[in-house]
N, C-alpha and C positions, 0 to 999 in steps of 0.2 A: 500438720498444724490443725486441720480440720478435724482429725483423729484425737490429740490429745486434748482439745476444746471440751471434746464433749467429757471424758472423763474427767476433767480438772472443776468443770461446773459441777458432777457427781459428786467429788470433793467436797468444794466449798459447801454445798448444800448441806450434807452430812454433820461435818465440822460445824456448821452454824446450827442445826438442829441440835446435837447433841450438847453444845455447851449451853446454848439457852436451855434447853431441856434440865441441863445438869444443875444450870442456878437454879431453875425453879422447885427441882426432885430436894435441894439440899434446905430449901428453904420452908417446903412442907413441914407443917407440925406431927404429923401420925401418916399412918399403914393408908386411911384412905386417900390425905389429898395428895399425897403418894400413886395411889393407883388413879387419880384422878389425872394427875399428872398425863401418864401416860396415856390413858384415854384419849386425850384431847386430840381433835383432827390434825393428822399429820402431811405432810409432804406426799406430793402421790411418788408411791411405790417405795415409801420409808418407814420401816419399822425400828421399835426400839423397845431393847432389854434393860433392864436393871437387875445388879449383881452384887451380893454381900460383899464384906470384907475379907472372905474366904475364898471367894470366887463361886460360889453357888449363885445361881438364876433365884429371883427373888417375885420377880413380876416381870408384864412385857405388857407391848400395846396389840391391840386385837391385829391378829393376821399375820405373828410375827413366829408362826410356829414350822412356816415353811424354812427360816433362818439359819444358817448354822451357830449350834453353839459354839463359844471359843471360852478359852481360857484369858478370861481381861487384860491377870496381871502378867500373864505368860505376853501378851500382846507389847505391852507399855514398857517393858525389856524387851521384848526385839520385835519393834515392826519392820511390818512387810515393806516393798517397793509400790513405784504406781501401779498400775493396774493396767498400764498399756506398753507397747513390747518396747525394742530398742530402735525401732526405726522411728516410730512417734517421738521417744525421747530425743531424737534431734533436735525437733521442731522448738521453738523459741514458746514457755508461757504465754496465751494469752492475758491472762489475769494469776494474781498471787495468792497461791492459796496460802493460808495460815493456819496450821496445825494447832495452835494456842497449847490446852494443856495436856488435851489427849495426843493419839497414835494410828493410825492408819494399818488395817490389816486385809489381805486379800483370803478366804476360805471357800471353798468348792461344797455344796449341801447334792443331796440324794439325787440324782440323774445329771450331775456333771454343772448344773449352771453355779456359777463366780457369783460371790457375792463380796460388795464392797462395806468393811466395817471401820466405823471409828470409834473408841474405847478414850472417856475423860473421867476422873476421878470424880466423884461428888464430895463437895468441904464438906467436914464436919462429920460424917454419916463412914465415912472410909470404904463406902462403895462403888461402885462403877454404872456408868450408862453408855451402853451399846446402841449407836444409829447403823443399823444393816440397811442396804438396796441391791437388790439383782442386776445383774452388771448383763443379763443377756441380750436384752433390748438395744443397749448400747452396741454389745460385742457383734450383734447381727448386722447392724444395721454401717457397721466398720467392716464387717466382713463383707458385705454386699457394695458397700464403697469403691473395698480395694480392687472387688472383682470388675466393678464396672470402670476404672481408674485402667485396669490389665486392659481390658477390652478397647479402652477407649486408645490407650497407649499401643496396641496391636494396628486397630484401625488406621490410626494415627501413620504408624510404618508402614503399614502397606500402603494405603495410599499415594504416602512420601515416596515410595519405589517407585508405585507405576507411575505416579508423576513425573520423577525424575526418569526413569526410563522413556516414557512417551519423548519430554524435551528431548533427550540425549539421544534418543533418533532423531527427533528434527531436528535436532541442531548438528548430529554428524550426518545426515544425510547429503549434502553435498561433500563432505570429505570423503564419502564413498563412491560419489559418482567423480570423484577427483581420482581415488587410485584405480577404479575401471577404466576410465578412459588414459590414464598411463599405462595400465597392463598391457590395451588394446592398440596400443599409441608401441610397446614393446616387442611385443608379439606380428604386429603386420607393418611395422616402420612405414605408417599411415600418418606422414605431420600435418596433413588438411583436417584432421577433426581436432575439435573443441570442445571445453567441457562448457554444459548450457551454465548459464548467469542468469541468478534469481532478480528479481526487482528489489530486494534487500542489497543494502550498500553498506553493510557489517564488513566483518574479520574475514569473515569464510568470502564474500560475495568480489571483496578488492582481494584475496588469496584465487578465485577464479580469474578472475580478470588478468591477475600476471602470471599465472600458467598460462590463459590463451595466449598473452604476449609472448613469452619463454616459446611456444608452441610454434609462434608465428617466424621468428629467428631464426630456430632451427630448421623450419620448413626451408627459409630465405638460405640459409646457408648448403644445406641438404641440394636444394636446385644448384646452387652455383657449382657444387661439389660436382653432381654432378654434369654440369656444364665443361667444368675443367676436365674432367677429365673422358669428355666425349673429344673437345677441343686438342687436348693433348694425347691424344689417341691419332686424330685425324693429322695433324701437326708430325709425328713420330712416323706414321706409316711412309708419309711420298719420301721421304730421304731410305729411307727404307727398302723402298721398295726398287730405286732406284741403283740402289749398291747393290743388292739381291740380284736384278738385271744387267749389269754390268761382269758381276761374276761370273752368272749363267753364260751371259755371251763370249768370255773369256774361254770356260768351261768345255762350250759347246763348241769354240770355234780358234783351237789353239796353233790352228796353220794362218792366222788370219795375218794381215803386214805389221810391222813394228810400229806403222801410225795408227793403227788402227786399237792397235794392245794399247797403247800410250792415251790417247782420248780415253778410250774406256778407264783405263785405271786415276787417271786427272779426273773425269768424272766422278767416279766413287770417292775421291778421296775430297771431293768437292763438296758429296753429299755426307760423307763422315763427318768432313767438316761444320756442316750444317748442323747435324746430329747433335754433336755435339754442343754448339751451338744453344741447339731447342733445349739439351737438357740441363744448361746451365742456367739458362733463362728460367726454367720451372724452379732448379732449384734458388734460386734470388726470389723467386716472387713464394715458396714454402717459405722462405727466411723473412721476409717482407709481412706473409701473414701471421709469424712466429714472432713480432718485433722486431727482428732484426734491421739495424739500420743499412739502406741501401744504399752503397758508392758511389756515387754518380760523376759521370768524365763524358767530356767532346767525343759523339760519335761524327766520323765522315758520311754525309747521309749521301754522296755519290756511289762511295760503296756499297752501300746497303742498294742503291737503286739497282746498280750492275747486279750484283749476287741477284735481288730481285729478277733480275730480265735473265741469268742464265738460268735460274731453275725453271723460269715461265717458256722459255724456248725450247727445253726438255722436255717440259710437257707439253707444248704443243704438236710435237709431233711436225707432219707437213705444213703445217701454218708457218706464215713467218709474221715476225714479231719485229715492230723498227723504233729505235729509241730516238726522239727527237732531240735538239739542242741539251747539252748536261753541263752546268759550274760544277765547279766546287764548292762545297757548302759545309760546312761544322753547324755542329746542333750539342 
């Protein structure tokens, strides 16, 4: 827009010279008030020709020799375009030029500089006046525009990067110390560390906060896991170890008396029994922490005390073990 302003003011200027010019040229009585015409101070940087009705150069105003000549009526059948490219031509007029009766022509003179002409007929006389202006001043100072417009529009993106890059590390810097300490949380099955929480209470700061949560569960679970299965370790070994001893003794001692084989093998099958027992119980309570709903029925808790007292008098070895007063009891 700033671009086409200035050539459209070029315009009007020209256009308005040239027609006043031309009523005043047609309204001259003779050759001099004719050239007097043209004499008179003109616009800065606006010359002007006058042209027979054959197209010959007839007079001009001082200074106008740097100009290109043109052929008028060659002009007035076909003018030129504006003078500025096709990206300016988007831009919306600022003001309306008005061509009245002449034609707009663009011509290039000796070392390349544009020159902008406007060609109006003069009444009466059947000749033509020519408003030339050098269009370099313009063209430079649009070409020195656009370059500082690139420049400025360059800066403009870089900036916008490292800006945006600076943010976009602060702002994923904590997403990065979130998948380090998951790698490191992966790698050494460590669930006591945590990722640190900024004093920011954003996206990312409540996103730490329920990773250390999530962190803290699995620690909680992780320990019991392992609990269980210290617990069910320790739980599986004395039945164990107890039928194992039983065989042995069988094993080692097959002359021994028929009551004696007989205990031994009531025992083992006492502590199979148990066995199995414990491993049904484990698997009720994997069902138990899988959802599954638990059955529940009257145990005799006499029984349970007896089976109690016989595995505890196996273990103790020489000790003796005495069970006081026992009901019966349902639980």
């Amino acid at each position: 827009m700033h671009t086409r302003a200035h050539y459209d003011d070029l315009d009007r200027l020209l256009a308005s010279t040239g027609e006043h010019l031309a009523r005043e040229y047609a309204a001259a009585s003779g050759p001099a008030d004719r050239a007097a015409v043209l004499s008179a101070p003109m616009p800065v940087g606006v010359v002007v020709r006058a042209y027979g009705a054959d197209g010959r150069l007839s007079t001009q105003s001082p200074d106008a020799d740097a100009a290109p000549r043109v052929d008028p009526r060659a002009v007035l059948r076909k003018p030129s375009g504006p003078p500025f490219d096709r990206i300016a031509a988007l831009a919306p007029p600022l003001i309306h030029v008005g061509g009245g009766r002449g034609a707009f022509s663009l011509k290039s003179a000796t070392g390349g500089t544009r020159w902008r002409l406007y060609v109006v007929p003069v009444s009466g006389s059947g000749g033509y006046l020519v408003a030339a202006s050098p269009l370099n001043r313009i063209d430079a100072s649009v070409e020195r525009l656009r370059w500082l417009v690139a420049l400025m529009a360059a800066a403009g993106a870089g900036a916008t990067l490292v800006a945006g890059l600076l943010l976009a590390g602060r702002a994923l810097r904590p997403v990065h110390s979130l998948t380090q300490t998951a790698a490191t949380i992966a790698r050494s099955q460590d669930f006591g560390r945590r990722v640190p929480v900024g004093k920011s209470r954003d996206e990312l700061g409540r996103l730490a906060e329920t990773f250390n949560d999530m962190l803290a569960n699995l620690e909680h679970a992780y320990q019991a896991q392992k609990r269980f299965v210290a617990d069910a370790s320790h739980e599986l070994r004395a039945p164990l170890t107890a039928i194992q001893g039983n065989l042995e003794l069988l094993r080692r001692h097959p002359d021994a008396s028929p009551d004696q084989k007989d205990e031994a093998l009531q025992e083992a099958d006492r502590e199979a029994h148990r066995l199995s027992q414990l491993v049904a119980d484990l698997l009720a309570l994997a069902r138990a922490d899988a959802g599954v709903p638990i059955r529940r029925q009257k145990v005799e808790l006499d029984r349970v005390v007896l089976e109690a007292l016989a595995t505890a008098k196996h273990l103790a070895g020489e000790r003796e073990i005495e069970l006081a007063a026992l009901e019966p009891s349902l639980i």
